[in-house]
N, CA, C and O atoms as a CHARMM CRD file, in Angstrom:
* protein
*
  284
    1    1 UNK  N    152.06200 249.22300 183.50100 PROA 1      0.00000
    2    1 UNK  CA   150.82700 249.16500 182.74900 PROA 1      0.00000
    3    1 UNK  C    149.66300 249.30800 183.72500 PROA 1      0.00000
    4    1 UNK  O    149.56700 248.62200 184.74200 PROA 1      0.00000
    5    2 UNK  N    148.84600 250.17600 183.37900 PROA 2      0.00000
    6    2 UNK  CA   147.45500 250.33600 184.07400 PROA 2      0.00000
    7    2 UNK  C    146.79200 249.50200 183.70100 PROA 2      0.00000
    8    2 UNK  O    146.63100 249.28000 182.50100 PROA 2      0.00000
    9    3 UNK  N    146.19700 248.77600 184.71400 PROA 3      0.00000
   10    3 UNK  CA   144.93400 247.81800 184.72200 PROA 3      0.00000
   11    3 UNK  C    143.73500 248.83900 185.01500 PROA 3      0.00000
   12    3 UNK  O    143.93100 249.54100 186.00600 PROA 3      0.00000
   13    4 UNK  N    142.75100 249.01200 184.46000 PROA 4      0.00000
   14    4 UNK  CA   141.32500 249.74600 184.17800 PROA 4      0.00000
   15    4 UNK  C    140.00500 248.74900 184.43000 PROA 4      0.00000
   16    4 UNK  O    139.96500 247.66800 183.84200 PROA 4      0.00000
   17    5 UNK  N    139.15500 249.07000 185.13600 PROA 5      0.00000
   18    5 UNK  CA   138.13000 248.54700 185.20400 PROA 5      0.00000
   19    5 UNK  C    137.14900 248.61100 184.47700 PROA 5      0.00000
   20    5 UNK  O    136.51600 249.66600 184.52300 PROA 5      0.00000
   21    6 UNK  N    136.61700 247.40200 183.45100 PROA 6      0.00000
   22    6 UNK  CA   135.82700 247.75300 182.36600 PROA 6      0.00000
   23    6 UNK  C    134.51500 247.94100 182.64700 PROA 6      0.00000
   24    6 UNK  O    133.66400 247.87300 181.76000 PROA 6      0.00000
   25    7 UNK  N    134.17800 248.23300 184.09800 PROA 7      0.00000
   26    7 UNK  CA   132.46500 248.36700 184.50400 PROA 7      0.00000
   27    7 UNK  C    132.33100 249.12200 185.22100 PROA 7      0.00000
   28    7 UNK  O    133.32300 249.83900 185.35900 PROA 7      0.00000
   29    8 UNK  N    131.44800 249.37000 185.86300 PROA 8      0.00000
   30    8 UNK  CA   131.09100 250.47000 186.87200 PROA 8      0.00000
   31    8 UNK  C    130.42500 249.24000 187.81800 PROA 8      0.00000
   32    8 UNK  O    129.49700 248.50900 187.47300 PROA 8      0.00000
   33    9 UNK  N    131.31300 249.20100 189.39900 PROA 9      0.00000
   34    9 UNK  CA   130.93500 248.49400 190.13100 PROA 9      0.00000
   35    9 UNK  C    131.39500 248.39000 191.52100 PROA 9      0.00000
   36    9 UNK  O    131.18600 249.54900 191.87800 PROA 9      0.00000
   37   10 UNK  N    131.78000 247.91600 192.34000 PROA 10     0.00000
   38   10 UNK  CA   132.62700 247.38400 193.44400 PROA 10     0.00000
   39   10 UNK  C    133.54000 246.73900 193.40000 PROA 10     0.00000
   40   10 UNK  O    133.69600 246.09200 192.36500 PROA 10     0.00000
   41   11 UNK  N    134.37100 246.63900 194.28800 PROA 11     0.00000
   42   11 UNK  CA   135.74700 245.82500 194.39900 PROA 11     0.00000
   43   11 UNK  C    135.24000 244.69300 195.31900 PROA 11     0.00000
   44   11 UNK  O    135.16400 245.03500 196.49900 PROA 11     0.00000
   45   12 UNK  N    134.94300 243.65600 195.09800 PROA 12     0.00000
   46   12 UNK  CA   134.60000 242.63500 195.52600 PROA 12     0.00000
   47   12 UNK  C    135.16100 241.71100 196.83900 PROA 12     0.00000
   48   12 UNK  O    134.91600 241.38000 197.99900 PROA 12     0.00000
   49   13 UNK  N    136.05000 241.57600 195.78300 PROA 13     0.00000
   50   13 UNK  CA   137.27100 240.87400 196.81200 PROA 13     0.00000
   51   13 UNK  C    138.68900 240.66300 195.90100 PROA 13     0.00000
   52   13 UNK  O    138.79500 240.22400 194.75600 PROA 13     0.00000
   53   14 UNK  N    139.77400 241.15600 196.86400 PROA 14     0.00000
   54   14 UNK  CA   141.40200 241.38200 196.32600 PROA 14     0.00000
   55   14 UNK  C    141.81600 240.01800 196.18800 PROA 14     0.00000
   56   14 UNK  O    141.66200 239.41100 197.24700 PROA 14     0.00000
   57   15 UNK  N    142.38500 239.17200 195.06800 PROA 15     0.00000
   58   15 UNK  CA   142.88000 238.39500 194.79800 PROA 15     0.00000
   59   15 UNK  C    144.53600 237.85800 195.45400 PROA 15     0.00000
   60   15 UNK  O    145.03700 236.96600 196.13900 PROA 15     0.00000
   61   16 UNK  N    144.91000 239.11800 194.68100 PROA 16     0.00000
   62   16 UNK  CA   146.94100 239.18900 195.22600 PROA 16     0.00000
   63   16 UNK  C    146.87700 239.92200 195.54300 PROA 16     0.00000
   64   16 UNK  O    145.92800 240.67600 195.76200 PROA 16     0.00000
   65   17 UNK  N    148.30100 239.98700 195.74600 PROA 17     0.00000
   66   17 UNK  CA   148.75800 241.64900 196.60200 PROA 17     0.00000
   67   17 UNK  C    149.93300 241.94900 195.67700 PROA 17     0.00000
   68   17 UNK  O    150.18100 241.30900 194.65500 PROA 17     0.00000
   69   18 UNK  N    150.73600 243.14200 196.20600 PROA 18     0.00000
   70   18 UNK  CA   151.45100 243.78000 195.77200 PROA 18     0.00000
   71   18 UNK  C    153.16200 243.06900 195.55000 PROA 18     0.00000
   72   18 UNK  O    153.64500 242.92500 196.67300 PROA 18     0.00000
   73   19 UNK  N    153.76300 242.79000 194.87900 PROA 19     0.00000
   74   19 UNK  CA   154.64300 242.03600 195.09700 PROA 19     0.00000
   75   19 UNK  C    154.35000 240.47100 194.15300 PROA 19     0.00000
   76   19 UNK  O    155.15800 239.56500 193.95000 PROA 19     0.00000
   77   20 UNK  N    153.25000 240.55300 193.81100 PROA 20     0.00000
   78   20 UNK  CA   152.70800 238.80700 193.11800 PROA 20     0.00000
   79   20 UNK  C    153.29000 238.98800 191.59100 PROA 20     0.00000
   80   20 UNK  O    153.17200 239.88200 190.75400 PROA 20     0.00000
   81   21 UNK  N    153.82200 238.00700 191.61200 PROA 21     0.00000
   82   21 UNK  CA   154.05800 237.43100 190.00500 PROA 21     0.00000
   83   21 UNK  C    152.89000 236.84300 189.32000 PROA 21     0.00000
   84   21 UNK  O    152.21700 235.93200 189.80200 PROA 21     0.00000
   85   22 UNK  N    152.65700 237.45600 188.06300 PROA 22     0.00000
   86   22 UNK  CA   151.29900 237.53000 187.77300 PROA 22     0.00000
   87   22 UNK  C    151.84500 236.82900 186.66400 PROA 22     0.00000
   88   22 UNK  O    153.00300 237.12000 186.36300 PROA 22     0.00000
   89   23 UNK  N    151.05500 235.67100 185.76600 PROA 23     0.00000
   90   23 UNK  CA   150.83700 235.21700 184.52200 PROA 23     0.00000
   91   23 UNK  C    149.66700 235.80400 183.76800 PROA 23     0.00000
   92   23 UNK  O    148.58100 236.00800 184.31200 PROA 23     0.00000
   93   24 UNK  N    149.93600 236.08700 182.42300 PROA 24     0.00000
   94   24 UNK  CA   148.95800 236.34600 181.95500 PROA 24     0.00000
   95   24 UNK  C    147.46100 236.07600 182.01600 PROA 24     0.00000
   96   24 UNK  O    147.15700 235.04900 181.41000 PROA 24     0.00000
   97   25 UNK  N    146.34300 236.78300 182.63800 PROA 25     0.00000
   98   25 UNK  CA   145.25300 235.91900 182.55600 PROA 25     0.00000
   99   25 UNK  C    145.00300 235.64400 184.14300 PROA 25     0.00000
  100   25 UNK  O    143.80700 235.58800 184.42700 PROA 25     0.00000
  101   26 UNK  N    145.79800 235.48200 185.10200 PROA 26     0.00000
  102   26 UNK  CA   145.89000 235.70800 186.34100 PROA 26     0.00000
  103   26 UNK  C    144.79700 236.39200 187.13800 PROA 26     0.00000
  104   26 UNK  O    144.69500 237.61700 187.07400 PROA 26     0.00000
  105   27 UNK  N    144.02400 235.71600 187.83900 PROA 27     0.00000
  106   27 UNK  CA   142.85700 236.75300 188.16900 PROA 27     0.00000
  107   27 UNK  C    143.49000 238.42500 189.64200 PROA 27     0.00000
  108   27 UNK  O    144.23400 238.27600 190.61100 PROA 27     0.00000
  109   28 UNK  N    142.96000 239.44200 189.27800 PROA 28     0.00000
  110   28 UNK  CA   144.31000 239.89500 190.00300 PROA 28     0.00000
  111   28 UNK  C    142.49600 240.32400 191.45000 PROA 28     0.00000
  112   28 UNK  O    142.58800 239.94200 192.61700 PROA 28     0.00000
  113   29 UNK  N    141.70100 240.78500 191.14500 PROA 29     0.00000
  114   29 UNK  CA   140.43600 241.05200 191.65500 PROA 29     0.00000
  115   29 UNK  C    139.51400 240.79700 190.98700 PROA 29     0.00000
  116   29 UNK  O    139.50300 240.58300 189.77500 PROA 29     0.00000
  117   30 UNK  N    138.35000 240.79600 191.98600 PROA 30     0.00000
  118   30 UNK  CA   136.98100 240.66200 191.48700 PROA 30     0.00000
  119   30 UNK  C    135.90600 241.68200 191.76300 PROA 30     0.00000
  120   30 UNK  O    135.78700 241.98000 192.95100 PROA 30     0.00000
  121   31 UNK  N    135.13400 242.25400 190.94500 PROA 31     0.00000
  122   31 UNK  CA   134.01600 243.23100 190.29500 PROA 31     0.00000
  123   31 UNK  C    132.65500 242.57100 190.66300 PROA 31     0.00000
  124   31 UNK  O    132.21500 241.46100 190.36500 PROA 31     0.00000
  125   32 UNK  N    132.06800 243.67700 191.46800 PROA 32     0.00000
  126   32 UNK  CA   130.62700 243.07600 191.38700 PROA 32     0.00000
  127   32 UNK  C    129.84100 244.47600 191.20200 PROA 32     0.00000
  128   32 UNK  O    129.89300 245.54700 191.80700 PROA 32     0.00000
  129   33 UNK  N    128.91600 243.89600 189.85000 PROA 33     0.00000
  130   33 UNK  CA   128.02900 245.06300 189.21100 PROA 33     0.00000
  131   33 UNK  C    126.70200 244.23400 188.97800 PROA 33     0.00000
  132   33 UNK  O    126.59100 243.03300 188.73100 PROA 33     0.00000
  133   34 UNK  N    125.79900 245.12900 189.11400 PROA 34     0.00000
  134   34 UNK  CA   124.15500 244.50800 189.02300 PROA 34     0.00000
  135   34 UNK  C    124.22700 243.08200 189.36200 PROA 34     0.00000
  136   34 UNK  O    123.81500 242.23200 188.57200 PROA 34     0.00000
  137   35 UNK  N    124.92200 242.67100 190.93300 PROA 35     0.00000
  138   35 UNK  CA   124.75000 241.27900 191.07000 PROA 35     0.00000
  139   35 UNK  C    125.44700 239.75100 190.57300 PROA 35     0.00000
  140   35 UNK  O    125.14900 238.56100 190.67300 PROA 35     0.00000
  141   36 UNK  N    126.76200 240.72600 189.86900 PROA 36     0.00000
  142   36 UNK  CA   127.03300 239.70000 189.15000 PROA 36     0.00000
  143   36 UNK  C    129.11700 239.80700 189.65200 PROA 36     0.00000
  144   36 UNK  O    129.67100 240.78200 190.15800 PROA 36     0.00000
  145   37 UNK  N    129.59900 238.81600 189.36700 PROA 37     0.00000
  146   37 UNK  CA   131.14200 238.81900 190.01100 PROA 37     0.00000
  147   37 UNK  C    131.58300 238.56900 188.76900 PROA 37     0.00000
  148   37 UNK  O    131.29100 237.63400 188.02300 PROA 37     0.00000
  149   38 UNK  N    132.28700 239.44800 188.60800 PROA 38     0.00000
  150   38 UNK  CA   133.42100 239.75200 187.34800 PROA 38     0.00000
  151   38 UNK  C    134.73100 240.09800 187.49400 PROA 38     0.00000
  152   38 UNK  O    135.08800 241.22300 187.84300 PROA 38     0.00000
  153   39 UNK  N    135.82800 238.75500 187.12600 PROA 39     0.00000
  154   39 UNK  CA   137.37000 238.94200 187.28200 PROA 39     0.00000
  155   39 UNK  C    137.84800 239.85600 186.78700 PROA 39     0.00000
  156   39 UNK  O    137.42500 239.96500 185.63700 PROA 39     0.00000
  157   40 UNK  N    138.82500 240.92600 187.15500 PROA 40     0.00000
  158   40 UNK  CA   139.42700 241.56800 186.35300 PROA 40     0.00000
  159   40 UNK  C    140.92100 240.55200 186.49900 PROA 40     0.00000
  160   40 UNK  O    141.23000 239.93500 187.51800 PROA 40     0.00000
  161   41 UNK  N    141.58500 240.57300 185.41300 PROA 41     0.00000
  162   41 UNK  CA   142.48300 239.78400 185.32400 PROA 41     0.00000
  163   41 UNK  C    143.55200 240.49000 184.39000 PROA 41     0.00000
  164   41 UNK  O    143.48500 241.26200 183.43400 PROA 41     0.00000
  165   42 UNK  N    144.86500 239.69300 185.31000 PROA 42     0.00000
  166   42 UNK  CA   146.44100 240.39000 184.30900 PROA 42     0.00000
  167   42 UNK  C    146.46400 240.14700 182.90800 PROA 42     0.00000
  168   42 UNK  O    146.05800 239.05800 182.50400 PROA 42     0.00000
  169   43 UNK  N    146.87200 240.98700 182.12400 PROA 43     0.00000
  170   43 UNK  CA   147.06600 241.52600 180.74200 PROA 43     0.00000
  171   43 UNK  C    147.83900 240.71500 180.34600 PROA 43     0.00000
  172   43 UNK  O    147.86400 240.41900 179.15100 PROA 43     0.00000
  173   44 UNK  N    148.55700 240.22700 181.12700 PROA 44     0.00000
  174   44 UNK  CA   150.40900 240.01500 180.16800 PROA 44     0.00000
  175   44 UNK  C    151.18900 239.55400 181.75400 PROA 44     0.00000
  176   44 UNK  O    150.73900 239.83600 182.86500 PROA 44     0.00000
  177   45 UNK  N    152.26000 238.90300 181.50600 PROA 45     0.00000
  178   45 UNK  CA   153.01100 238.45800 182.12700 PROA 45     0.00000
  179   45 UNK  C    153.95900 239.92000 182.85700 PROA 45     0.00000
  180   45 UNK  O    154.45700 240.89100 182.28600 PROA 45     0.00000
  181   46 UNK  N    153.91900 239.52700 184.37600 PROA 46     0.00000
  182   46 UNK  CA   154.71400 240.52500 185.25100 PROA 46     0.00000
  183   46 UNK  C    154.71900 240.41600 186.40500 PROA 46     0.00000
  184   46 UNK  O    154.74700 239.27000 186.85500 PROA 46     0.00000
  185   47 UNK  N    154.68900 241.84000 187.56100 PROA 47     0.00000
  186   47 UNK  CA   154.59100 241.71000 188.30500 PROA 47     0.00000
  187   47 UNK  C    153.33300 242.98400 189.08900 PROA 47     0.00000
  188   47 UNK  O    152.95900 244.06400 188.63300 PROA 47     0.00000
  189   48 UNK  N    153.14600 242.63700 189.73400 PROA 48     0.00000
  190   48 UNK  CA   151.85300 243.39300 190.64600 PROA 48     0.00000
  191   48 UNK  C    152.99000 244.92100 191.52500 PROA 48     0.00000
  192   48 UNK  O    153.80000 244.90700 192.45200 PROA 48     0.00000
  193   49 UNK  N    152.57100 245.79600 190.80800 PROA 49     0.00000
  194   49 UNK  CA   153.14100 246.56300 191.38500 PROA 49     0.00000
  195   49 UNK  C    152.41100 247.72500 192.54300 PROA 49     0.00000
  196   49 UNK  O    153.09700 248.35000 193.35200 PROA 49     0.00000
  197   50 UNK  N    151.41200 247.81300 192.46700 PROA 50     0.00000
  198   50 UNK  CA   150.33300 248.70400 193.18200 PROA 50     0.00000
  199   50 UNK  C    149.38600 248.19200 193.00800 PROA 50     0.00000
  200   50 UNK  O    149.32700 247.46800 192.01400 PROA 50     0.00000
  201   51 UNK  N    148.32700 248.30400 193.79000 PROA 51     0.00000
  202   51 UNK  CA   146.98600 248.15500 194.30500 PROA 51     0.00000
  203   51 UNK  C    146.16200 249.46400 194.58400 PROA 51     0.00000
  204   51 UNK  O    146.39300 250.02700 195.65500 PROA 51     0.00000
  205   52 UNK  N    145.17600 250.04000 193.69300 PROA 52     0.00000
  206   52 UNK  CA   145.14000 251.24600 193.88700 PROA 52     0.00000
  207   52 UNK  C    143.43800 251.32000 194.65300 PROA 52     0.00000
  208   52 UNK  O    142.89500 252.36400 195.01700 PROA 52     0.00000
  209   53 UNK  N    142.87700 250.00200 194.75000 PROA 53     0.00000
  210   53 UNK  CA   141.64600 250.20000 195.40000 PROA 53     0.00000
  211   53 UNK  C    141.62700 249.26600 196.44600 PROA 53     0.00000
  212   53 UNK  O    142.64300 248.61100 196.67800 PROA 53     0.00000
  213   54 UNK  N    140.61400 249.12000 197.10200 PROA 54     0.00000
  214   54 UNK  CA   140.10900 248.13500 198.59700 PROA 54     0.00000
  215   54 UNK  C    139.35800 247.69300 198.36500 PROA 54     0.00000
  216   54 UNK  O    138.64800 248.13500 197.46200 PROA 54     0.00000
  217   55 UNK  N    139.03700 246.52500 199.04500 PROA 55     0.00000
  218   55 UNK  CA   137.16900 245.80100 199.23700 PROA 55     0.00000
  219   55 UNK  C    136.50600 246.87100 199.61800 PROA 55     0.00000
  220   55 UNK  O    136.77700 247.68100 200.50500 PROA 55     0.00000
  221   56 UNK  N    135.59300 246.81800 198.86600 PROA 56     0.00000
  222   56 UNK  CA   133.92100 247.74400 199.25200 PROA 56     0.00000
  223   56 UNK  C    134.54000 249.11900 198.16700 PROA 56     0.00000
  224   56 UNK  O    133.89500 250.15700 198.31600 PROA 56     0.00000
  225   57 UNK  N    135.37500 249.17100 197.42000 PROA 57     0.00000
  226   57 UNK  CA   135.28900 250.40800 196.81200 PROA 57     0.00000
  227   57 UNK  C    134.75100 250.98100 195.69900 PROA 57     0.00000
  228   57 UNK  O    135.17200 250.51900 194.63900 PROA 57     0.00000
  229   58 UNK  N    134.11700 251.66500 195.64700 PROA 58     0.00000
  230   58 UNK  CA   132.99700 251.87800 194.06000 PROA 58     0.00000
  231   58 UNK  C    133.66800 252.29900 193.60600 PROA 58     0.00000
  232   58 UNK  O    134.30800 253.19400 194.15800 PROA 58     0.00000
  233   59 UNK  N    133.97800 251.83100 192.07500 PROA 59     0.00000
  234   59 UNK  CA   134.48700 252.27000 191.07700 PROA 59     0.00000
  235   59 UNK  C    133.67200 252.55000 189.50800 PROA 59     0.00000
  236   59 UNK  O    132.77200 251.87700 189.00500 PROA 59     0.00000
  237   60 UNK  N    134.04900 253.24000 189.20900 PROA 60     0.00000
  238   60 UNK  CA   133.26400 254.14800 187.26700 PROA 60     0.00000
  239   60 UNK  C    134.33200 253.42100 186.85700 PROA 60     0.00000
  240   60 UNK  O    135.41800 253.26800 187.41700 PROA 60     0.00000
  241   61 UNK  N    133.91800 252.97600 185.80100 PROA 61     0.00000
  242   61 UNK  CA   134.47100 252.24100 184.05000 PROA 61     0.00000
  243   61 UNK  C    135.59900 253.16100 183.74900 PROA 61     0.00000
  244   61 UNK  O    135.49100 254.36900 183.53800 PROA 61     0.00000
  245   62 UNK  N    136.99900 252.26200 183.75100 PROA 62     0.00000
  246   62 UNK  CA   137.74200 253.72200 183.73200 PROA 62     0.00000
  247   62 UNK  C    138.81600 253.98200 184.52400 PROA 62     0.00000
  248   62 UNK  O    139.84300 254.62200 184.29600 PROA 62     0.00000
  249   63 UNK  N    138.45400 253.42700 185.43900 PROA 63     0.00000
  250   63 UNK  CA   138.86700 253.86700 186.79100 PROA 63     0.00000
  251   63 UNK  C    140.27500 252.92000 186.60800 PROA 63     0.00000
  252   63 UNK  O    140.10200 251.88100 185.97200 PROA 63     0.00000
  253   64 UNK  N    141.69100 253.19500 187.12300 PROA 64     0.00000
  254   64 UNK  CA   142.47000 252.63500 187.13700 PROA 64     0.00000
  255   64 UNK  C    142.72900 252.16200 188.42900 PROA 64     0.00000
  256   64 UNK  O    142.92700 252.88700 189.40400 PROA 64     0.00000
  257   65 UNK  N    142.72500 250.67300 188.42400 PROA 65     0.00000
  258   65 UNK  CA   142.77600 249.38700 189.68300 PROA 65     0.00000
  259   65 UNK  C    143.65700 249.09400 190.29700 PROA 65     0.00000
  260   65 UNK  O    143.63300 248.77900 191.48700 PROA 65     0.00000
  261   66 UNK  N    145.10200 249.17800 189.19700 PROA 66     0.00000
  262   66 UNK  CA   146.22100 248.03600 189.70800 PROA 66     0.00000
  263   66 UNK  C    147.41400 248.53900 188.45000 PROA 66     0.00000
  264   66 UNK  O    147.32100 249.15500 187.38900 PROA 66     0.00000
  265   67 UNK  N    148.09900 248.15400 188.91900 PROA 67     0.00000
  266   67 UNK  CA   149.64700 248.39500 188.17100 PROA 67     0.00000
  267   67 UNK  C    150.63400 247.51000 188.16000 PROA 67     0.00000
  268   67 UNK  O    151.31500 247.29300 189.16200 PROA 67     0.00000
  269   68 UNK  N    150.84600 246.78300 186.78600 PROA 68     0.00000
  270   68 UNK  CA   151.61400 246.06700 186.49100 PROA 68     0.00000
  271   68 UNK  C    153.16800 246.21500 185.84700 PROA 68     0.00000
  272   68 UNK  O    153.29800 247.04600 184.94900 PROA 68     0.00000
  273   69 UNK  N    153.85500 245.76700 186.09200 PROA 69     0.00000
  274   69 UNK  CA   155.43800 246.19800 185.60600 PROA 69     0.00000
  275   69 UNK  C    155.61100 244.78500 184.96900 PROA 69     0.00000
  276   69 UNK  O    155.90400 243.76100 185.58600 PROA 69     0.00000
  277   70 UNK  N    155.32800 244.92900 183.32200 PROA 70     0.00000
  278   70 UNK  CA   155.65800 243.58600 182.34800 PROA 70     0.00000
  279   70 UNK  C    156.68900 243.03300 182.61200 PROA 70     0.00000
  280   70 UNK  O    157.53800 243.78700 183.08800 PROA 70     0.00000
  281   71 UNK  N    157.01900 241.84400 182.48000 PROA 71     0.00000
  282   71 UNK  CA   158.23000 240.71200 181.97100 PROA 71     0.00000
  283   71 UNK  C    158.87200 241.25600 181.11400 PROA 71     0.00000
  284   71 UNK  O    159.80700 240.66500 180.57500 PROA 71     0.00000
């Protein structure tokens, strides 16, 4: 499952890494747009399978973040 970033912003700072068992709701990174820090967080119960951005990376609304392989 693609995780998508619902803003247009930066990659803040990486939460987990690749390999993390994620619970639903799980913060996986954090978004910073006009000043403000916004979790993107796991969908659903799984595991963290890719990491597709870095700290400092600008991202458009859209943009696919992270990849999860469900429970």
């Amino acid at each position: 499952m693609d995780i998508k970033a619902h803003i247009t912003g930066t990659i803040w700072k990486i939460e987990r890494a690749v390999g993390d068992a994620l619970d639903e709701d799980d913060v996986i990174l954090i978004m910073e747009s006009m000043k403000m820090e916004m979790p993107v967080e796991a969908p659903c119960d799984g595991t963290l399978t890719a990491l597709l951005v870095k700290e400092g990376d600008a991202v458009q609304e859209g943009d696919v973040l992270a990849q999860i392989e469900e429970d």
